[in-house]
N, C-alpha and C positions, 0 to 999 in steps of 0.2 A: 217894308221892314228895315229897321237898322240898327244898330248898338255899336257902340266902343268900348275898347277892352284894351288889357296888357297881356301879354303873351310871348311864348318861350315859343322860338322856332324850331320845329321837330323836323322839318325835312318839305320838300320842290321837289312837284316832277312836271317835264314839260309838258306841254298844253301849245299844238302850234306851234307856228315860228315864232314869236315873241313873248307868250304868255307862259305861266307856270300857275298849278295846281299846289297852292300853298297848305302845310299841315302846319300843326299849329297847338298847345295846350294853353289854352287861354283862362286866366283867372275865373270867370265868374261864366262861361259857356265851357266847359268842358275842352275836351280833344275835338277842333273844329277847323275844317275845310274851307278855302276859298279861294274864287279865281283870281290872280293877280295880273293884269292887263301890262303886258311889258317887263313883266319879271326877268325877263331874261337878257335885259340891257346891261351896261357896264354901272351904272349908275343902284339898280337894285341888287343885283348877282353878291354881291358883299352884302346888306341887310338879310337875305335870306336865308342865308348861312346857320346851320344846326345850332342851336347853342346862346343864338342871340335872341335878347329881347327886344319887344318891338312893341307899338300904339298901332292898333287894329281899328278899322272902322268896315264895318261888316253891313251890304246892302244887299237887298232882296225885294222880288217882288213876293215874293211868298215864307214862308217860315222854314217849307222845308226844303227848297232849294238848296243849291250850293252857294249860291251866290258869289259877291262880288267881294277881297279886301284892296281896302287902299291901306296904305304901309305906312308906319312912320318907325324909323332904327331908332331905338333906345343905346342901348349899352349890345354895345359886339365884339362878343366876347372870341366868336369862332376867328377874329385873326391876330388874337393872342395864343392860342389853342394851337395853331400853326406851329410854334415854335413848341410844343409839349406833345413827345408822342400819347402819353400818359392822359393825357386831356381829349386829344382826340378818339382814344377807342372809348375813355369813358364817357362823350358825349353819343355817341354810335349806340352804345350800351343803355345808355338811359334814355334815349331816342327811343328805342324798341321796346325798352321795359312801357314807355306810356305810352304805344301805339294800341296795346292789347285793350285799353281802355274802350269803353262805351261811347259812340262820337256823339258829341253833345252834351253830355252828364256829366252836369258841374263836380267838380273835386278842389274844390280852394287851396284845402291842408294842402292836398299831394303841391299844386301851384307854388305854395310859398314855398317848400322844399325844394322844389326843382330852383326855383329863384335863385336862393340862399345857395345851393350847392353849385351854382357856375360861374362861384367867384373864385372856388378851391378848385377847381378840376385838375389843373396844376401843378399842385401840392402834393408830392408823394406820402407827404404825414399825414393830409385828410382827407384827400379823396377816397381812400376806398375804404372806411371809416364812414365816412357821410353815403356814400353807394350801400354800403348794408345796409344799412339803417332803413333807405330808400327802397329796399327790394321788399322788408319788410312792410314799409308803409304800401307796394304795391298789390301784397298777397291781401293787408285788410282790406284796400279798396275794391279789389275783385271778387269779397267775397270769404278769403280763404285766412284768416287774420289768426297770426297765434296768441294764445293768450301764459302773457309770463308773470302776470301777477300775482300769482298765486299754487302752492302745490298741489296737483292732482287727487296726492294720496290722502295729503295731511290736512289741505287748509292754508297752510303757513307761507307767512309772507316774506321771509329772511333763507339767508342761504340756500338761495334757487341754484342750483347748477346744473340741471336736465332740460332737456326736452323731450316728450313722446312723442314718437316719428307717427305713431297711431294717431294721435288726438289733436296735435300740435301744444299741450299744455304744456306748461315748467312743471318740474319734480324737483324737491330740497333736497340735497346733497345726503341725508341719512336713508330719507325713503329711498332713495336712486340705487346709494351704493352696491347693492346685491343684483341690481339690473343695468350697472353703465356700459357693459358691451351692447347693450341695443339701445343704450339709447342717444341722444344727441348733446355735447355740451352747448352750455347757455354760457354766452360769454356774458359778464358782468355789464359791461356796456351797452349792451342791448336794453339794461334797464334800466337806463340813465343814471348807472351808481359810478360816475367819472368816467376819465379818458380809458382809452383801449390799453391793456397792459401784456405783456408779452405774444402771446400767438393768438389773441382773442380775435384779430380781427377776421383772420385765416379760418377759425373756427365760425365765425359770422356768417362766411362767406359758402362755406362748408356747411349750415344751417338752413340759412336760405335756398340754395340750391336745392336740396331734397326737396324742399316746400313747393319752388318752382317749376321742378321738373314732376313730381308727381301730379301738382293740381292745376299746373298752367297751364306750362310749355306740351308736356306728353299727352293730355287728353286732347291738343288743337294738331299735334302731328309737330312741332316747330321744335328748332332746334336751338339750345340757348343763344341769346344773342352775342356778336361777336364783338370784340373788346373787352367782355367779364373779364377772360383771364388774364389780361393786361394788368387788372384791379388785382386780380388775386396775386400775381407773380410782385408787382409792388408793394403789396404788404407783408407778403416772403422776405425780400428784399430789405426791406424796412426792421422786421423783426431781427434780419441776421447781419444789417450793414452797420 
């Protein structure tokens, strides 16, 4: 058995004195494992680094072995990431969020996402901005996907500004107003109506989490992953600097 693929490094753990147990979210194979023969030399120890993309070449004598990758670095990003605390918990962060994934079952969309976002990691204007968005795309991959296009009560596809923490749907701002202490704001951006505008993303971020923490994190025992509040305290930051 074999394939090639492109792939976002999620994280090494040793294997032996030489070798490492590579994780890996790869385009067109899902969240997938493999042995890396010498991973732990001075020459790979940098390519395997969280955050970097890499050319996978995936051997097996069977399907569902672990098998074997030979490695090729793409773009490495984790030793720019160095220099950005902000980069670093947010790759920690989204390391985790695709670890909960199913190993093997493809997710392309979630792929090109994660692609696209670790070129910002960076960037205190869009990292955590682009991490919402991505927390959201992780609740529909698993399963748990809110639906904001439309109002629960009414129908209506204009001035969404709720969420039901019950149902996960959006509610319009007229149906809502007699029920906004329970319920959740929908920042505009989340429906791709422009950039983030005042505390939206804080609000995002504060959206997503209920979602994670009731239908993830809390039925597997896990505790949110660390680096979120890195994201959340720079979009604080952001809104007030």
């Amino acid at each position: 058995m074999e394939w090639t693929d492109d792939a976002v490094v999620l994280g090494a753990r040793r294997y032996g004195e030489t070798s490492v147990i590579l994780e890996t979210l790869t385009r067109q194979h899902g969240r997938h494992l493999g042995l890396v023969r010498g991973g732990k030399s001075k020459t790979l120890q940098p390519v395997l680094q969280p955050g970097n993309t890499v050319k996978l070449v995936w051997r097996a004598r069977i399907d569902d072995h672990l098998g074997h990758f030979a490695v090729e670095g793409r773009t490495l990003h984790a030793a720019r990431y160095l220099t950005s605390r902000l980069a670093l918990f947010a790759v920690v962060h989204l390391c985790a969020l695709v670890r909960l994934l199913p190993e093997r079952d493809p997710h392309g969309g979630l792929f090109e996402s994660l692609s696209d976002m670790l070129d910002h990691l960076d960037e205190p204007e869009l990292a955590p901005a682009l991490a919402a968005r991505f927390e959201l795309e992780i609740l529909a991959e698993l399963g748990f996907g809110l639906d904001l296009t439309a109002c629960a009560a009414t129908g209506e596809t204009i001035d969404l500004a709720y969420v039901s923490p019950r149902t996960g749907r959006a509610v319009s701002r007229a149906a809502g107003e007699p029920y906004r202490d329970k319920l959740l704001p929908l920042p505009a951006f989340l429906r791709g109506e422009g950039a983030p505008r005042g505390d939206e993303v804080v609000q995002a971020f504060r959206l997503t989490r209920f979602f994670l923490e009731r239908d993830v994190f809390g039925p597997r025992g896990l505790a949110m992953p660390q680096g979120r509040q890195a994201l959340v305290d720079a979009a604080a930051m952001d809104r007030h600097g």
